[in-house]
C-alpha positions in Angstrom: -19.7 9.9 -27.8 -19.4 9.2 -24.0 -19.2 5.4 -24.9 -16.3 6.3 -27.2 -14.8 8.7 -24.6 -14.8 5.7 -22.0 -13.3 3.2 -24.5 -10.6 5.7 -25.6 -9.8 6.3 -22.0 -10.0 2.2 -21.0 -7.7 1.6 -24.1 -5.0 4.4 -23.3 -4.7 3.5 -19.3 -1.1 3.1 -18.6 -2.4 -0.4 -16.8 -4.0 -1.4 -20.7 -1.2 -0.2 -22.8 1.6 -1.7 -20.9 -0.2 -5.2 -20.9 -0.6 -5.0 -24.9 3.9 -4.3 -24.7 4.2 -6.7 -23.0 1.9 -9.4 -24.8 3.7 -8.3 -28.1 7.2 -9.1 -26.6 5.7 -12.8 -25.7 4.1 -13.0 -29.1 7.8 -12.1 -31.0 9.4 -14.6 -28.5 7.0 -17.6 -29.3 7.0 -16.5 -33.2 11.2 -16.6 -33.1 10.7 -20.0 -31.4 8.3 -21.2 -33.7 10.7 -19.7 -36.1 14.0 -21.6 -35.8 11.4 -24.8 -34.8 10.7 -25.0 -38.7 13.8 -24.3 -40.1 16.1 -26.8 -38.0 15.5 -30.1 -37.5 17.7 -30.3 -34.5 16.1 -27.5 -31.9 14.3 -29.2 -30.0 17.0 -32.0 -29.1 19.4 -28.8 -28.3 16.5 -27.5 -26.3 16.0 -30.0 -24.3 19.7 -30.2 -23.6 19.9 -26.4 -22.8 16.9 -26.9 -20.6 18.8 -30.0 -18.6 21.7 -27.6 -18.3 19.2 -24.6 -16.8 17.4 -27.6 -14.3 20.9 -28.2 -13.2 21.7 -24.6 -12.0 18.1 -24.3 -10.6 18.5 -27.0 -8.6 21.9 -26.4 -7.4 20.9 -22.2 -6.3 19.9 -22.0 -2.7 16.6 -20.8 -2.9 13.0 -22.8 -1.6 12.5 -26.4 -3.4 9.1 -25.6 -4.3 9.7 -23.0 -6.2 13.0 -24.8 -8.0 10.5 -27.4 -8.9 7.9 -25.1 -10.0 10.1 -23.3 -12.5 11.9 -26.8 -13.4 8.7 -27.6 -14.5 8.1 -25.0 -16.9 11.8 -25.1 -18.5 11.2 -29.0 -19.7 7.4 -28.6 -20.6 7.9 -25.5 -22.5 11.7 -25.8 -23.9 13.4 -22.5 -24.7 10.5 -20.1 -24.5 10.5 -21.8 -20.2 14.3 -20.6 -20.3 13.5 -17.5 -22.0 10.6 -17.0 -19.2 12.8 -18.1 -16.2 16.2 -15.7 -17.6 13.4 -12.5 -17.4 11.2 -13.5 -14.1 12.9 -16.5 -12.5 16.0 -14.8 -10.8 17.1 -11.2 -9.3 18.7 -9.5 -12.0 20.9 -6.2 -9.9 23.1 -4.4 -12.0 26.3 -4.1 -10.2 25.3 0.1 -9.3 22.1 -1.7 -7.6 24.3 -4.1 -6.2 27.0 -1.4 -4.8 23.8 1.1 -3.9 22.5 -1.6 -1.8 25.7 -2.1 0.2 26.1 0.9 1.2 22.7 1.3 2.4 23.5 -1.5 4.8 26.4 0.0 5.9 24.6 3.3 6.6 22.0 1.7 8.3 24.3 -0.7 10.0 26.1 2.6 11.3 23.0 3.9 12.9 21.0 1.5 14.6 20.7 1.6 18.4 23.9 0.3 20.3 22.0 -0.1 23.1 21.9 -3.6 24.2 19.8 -3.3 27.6 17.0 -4.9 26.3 19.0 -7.9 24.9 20.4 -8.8 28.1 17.7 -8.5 30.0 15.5 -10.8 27.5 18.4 -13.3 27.5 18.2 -13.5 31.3 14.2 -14.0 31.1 13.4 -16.3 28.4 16.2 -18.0 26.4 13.8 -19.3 23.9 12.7 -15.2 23.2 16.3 -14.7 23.2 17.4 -16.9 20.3 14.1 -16.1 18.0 15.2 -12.1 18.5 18.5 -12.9 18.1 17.6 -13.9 14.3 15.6 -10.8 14.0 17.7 -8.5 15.0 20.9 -9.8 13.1 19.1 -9.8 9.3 16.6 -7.5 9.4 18.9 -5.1 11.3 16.6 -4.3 14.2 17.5 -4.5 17.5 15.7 -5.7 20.6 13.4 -3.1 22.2 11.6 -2.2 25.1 10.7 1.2 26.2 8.1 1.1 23.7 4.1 1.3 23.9 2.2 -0.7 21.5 -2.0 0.0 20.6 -3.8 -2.9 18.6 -6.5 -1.9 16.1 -8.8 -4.4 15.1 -10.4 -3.0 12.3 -9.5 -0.6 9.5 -11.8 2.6 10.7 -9.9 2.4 14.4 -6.4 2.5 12.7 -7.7 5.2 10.5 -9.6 7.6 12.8 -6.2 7.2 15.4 -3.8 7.9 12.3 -5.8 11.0 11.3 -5.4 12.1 14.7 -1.5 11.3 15.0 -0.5 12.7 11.8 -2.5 16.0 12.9 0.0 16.5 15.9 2.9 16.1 13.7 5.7 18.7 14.4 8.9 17.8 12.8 8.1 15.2 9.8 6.2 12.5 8.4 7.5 9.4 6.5 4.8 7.4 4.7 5.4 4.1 2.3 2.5 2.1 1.1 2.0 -0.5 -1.7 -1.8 0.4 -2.7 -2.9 4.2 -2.3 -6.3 4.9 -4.5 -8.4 8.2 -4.6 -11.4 8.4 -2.4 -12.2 8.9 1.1 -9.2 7.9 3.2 -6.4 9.1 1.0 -8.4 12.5 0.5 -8.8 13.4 4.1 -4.7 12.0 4.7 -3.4 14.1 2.0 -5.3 17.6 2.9 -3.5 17.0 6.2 0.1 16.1 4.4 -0.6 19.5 2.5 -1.8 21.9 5.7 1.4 20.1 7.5 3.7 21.2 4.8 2.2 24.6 4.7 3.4 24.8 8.6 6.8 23.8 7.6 6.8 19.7 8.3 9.0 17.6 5.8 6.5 15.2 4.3 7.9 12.1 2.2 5.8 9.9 0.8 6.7 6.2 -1.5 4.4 4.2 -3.0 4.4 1.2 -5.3 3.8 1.8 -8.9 2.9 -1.7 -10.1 0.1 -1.4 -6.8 -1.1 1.9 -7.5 -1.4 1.5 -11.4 -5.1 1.0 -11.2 -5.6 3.4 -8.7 -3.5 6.5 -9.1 -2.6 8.4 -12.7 0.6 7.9 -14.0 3.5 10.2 -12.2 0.9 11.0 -9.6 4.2 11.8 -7.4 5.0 15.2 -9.6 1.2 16.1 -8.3 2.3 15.3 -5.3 5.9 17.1 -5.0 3.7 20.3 -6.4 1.9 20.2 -2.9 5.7 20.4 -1.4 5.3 16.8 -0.3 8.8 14.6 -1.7 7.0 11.9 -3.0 8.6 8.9 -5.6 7.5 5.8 -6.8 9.3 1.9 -5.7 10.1 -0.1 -9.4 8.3 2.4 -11.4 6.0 0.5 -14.2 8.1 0.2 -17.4 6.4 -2.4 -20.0 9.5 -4.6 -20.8 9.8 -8.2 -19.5 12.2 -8.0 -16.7 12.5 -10.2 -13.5 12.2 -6.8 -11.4 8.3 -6.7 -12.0 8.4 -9.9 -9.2 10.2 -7.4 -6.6 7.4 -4.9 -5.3 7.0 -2.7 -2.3 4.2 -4.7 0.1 5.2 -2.9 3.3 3.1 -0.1 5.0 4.7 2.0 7.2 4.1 5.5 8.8 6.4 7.3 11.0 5.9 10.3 12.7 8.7 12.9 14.7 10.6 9.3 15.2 8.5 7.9 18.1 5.4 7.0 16.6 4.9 4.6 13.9 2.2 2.5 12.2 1.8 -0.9 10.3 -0.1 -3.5 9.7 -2.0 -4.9 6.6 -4.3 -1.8 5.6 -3.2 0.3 2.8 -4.8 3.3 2.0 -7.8 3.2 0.1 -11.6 2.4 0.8 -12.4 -0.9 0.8 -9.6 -1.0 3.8 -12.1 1.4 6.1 -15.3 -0.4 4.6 -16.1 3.0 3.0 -16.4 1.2 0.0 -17.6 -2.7 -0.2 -15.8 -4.4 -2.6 -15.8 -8.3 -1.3 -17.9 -8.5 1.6 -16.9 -6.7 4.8 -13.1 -6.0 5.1 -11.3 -7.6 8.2 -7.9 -6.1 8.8 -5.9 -5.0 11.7 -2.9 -2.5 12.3 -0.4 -1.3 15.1 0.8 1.7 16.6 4.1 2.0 18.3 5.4 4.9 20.5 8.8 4.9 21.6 12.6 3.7 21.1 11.1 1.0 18.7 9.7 3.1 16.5 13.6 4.3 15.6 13.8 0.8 13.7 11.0 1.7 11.6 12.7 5.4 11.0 15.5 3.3 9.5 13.7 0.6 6.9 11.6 4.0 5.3 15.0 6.0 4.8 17.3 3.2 3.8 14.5 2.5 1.1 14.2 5.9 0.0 17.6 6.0 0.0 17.7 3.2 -2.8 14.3 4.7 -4.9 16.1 8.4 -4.5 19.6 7.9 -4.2 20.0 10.7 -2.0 22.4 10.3 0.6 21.7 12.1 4.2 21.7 12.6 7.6 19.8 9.7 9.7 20.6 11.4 12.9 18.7 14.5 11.9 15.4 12.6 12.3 15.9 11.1 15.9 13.3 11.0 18.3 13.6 14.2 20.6 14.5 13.3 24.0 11.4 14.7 25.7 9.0 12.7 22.9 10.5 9.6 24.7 9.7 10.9 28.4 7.2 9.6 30.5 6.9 5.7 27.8 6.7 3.0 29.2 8.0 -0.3 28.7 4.9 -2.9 27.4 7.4 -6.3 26.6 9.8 -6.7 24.0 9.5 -5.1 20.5 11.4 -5.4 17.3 9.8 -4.2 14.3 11.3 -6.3 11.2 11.3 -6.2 7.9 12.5 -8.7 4.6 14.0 -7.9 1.5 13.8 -10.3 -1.4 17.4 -9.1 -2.9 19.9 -10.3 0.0 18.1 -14.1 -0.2 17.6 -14.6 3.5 13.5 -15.5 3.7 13.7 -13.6 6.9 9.3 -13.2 7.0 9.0 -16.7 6.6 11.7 -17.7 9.3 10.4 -15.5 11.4 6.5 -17.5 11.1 8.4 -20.5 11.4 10.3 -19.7 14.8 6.7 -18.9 16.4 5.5 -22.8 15.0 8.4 -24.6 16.3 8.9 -22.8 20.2 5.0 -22.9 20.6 3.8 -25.0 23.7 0.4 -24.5 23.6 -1.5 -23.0 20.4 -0.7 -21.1 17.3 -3.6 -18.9 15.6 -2.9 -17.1 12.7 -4.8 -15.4 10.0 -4.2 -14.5 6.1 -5.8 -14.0 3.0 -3.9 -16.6 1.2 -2.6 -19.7 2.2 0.2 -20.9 -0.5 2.9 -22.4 1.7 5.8 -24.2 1.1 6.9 -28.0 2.3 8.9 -26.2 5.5 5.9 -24.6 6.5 3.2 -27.5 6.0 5.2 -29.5 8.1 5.8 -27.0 10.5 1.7 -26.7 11.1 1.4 -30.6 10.4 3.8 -31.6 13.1 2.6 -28.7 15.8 -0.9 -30.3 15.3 0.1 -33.8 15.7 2.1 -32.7 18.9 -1.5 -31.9 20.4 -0.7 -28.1 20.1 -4.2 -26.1 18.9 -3.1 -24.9 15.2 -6.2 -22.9 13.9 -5.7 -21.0 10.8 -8.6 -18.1 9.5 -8.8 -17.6 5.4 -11.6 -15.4 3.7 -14.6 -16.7 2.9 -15.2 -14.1 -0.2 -11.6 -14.0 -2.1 -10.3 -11.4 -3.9 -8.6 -13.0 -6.7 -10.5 -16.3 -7.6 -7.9 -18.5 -8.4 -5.4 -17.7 -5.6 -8.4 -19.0 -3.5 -8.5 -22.1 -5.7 -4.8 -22.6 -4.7 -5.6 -21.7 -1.0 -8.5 -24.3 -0.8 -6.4 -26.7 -2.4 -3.9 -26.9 0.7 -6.8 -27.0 2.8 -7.6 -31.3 2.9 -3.5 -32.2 3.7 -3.5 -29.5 6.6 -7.1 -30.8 8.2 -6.1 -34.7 7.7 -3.2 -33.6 9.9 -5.5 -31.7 12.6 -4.6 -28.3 11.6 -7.7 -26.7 12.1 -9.2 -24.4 9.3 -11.8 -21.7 9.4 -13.4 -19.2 6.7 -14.4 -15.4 7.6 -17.8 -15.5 6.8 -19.0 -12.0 6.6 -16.0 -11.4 3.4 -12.1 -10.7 2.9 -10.3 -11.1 5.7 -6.7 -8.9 5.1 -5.4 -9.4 8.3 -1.7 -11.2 9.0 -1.5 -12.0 12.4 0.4 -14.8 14.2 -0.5 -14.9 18.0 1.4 -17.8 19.9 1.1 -19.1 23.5 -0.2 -15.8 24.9 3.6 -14.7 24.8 4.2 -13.6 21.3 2.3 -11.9 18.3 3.7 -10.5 15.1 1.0 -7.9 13.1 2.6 -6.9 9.6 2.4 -7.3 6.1 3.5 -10.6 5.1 1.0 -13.0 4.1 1.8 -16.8 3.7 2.2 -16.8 0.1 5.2 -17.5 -2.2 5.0 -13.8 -3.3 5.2 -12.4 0.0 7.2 -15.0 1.8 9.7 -14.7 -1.2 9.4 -12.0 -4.2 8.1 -8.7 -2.1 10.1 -6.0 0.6 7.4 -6.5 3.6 7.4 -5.5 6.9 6.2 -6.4 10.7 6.3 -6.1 14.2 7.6 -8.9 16.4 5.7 -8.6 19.8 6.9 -10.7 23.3 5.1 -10.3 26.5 3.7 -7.1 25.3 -0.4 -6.2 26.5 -1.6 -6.1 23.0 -1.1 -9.6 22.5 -3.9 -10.1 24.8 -6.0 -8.0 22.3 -4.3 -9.7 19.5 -5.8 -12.8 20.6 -9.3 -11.7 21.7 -9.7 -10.4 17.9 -8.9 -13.7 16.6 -11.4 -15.2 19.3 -14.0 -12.6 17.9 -13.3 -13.3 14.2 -13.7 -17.3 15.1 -16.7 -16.8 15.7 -18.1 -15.2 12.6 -16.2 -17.6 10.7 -17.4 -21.6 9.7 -15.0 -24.6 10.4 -13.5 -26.1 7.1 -14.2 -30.1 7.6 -13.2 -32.7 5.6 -16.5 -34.0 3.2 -15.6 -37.8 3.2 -18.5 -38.8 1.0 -17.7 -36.3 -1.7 -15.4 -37.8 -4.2 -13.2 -35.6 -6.1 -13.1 -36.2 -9.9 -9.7 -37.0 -12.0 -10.1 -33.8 -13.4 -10.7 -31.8 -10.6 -7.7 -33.5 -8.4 -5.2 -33.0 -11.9 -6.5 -29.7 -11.3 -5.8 -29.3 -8.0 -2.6 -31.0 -8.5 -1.6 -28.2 -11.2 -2.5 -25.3 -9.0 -0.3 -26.5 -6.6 2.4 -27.2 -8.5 2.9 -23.8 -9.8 1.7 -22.6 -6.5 5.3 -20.6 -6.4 4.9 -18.9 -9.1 1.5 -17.7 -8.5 
């Protein structure tokens, strides 16, 4: 009976049940194919034609070539069903409420960012290169240039969580908290027994989380549990089983704000395996941020304007300023903008950001991620910094978490090393960490890894650092992590076989769909 009891309760997950929907929608869509296949002896020729027609409007929508090519691909090897495939996942599909919702968010947010353009001028008068890479920031991710802001570095998941516990325990007005993965265990227990004792002493508490990311780990409409504690709580692009191009769009960023002048990000979300509580592929390297000051009003912003969209509740942003005497006494550690990128208004604003940091380096460029699935712009970017003599080192995991996005990873690996981009693997396991450190100058620490998914498809978030003190630790943590991690080196006297390069040659291929 307990056997059965675990079968029944495998087979009725939310997570099981919607895969099966959506399996039988594919399975109608290939028999209706198959279908009209036998009974006209013209569909294919028409297919092909309606595919040419679809390739032409791919090609001519302003969107990355790899990923035009990749869905290309799939229209004229798999005719109709590829068109079928590419109407439901291959575009963003806003009904024109969405569409109107979204435009008045900017509006609202556009109405209440800081005026305050101090800090641009006097970053314009230092460093002209800063300038124009801030400049970008600050008009489309509608942050402005900061300073008066403190920044901490965490190297590990159990710093960032032992000084968040301690943060969100000195809360006194609210606390604004959006993650993509939350999962029941040690981390999220201890956080939420202090959301629940702060609501107790009258502290708003709002809380979003992704539902496609937590449907493993939470039950389904865990936010009603939630909203009985008294903490508002909803869910971004809640799960529904029906083959729509929305399921691409998730929530990746990972934000906490606290009384509007302290704020956290970085890669960890909350669950376990983040704090090495739990050991789930090898030790888990990942890093945060803490910001306290004017900055963290930019932060404020992104979680309201999102729940804003997920709720559609309309209110007051001024009623969740910073108090003046919160900002007393801060002082100013560089030049600050935290960011963030939205997949709906087609500006890659993550990626631009990465590429900026390539192009202005003098020196070196050091970054770490758990995927490496870049575009043409961005292998050239590396290729060309490397070939310039600039010291390009890049840090992947050594233990993946999903098999064949390593096998795609690995497969960029030979072009990049051939080129002098240098290549290293985190020995000890996962490494979660997306970091960018440049020149000793500049640093971003966020939630966008170099993948099509993130780079592209997600709503992600970071913090754009320039002659800020952290950097310095920034960099000393990469030095750190070097040195537990083996150089990737080209085997000259292994010979790849025609099936494994056609392989390779696949994977990266669809890489942008991945």
């Amino acid at each position: 009976m307990k056997y059965i009891g675990k079968i029944f309760n495998f087979l009725t997950h939310r997570a099981v049940l919607g895969i099966i929907l959506l399996l039988s929608q594919v399975l109608i869509l290939i028999t209706m194919v198959w279908h009209f296949n036998v009974q006209f002896v013209y569909f294919y020729l028409i297919s092909y034609l309606l595919g040419i027609l679809v390739s032409l409007y791919i090609i001519n929508k302003t969107t990355n070539p790899g990923y035009k090519i990749a869905w290309i691909m799939v229209i004229l090897v798999f005719p109709v069903i590829g068109i079928v495939i590419y109407a439901l996942f291959g575009g963003v599909q806003l009904s024109s409420r969405e569409k109107k919702k979204m435009e008045e968010i900017y509006y609202h947010q556009l109405k209440n960012i800081s005026k305050d353009e101090t800090a641009k001028d006097e970053l314009k008068y230092e460093n002209i290169t800063a300038y124009n890479q801030a400049m970008y920031i600050t008009k489309y991710s509608l942050s402005p240039i900061c300073k008066n802001t403190e920044t901490k570095y965490f190297k590990i998941g159990e710093e960032y969580y032992e000084k968040l516990l301690e943060e969100l325990k000195k809360a006194k007005r609210y606390i604004f908290m959006e993650f993509f993965i939350v999962s029941e265990g040690k981390m999220w227990d201890s956080i939420l027994e202090i959301l629940k004792q702060k609501v107790k002493e009258g502290i708003e508490v709002r809380f979003i989380y992704d539902d496609l990311g937590c449907i493993m780990t939470l039950p389904n409409h865990y936010y009603n549990k939630l909203e009985e504690y008294g903490i508002k709580a909803c869910t971004f692009n809640r799960f529904v089983p029906i083959l729509r191009s929305k399921f691409n769009n998730r929530d990746h960023r990972k934000i906490v704000i606290i009384d509007g002048y302290i704020a956290f990000t970085g890669g960890i979300n909350l669950a376990d395996e983040y704090i090495n509580e739990i050991e789930k592929y090898g030790h888990w390297k990942d890093n945060g941020i803490m910001l306290k000051g004017e900055a963290v009003w930019n932060m404020t912003i992104m979680f309201m304007s999102m729940w804003d969209f997920v709720r559609g509740s309309k209110y007051s942003y001024k009623n969740y300023r910073p108090l003046k005497e919160n900002l007393e006494n801060i002082k100013s550690d560089g030049f600050i903008i935290p960011y963030c990128d939205n997949p709906w208004d087609h500006e890659p604003t993550g990626e631009t950001i990465y590429l900026n940091l390539i192009n202005k380096a003098n020196r070196y460029i050091y970054i770490t991620t758990p995927y490496l699935i870049i575009d043409n712009e961005m292998v050239t970017a590396l290729q060309v910094a490397a070939k310039s003599g600039l010291d390009v080192k890049i840090i992947t995991p050594s233990i993946p978490d999903k098999k064949m996005i390593n096998e795609v990873t690995k497969a960029y690996y030979d072009e990049l090393i051939k080129n002098g981009v240098q290549i290293y693997e985190y020995l000890p396991g996962f490494i979660h960490a997306k970091t960018f450190i440049v020149d000793d100058e500049y640093a971003t620490v966020g939630t966008v890894n170099l993948d099509y998914r993130s780079l592209y498809l997600h709503f992600e978030n970071g913090v754009w650092l320039y002659k800020a003190s952290t950097i310095k630790s920034i960099k000393q943590d990469f030095l750190e992590t070097l040195e537990k991690s083996k150089q990737i080196h080209l085997d000259k006297k292994k010979k790849e076989s025609k099936l494994q390069k056609l392989k390779k040659h696949i994977l990266m291929a669809f890489a942008p769909l991945m």
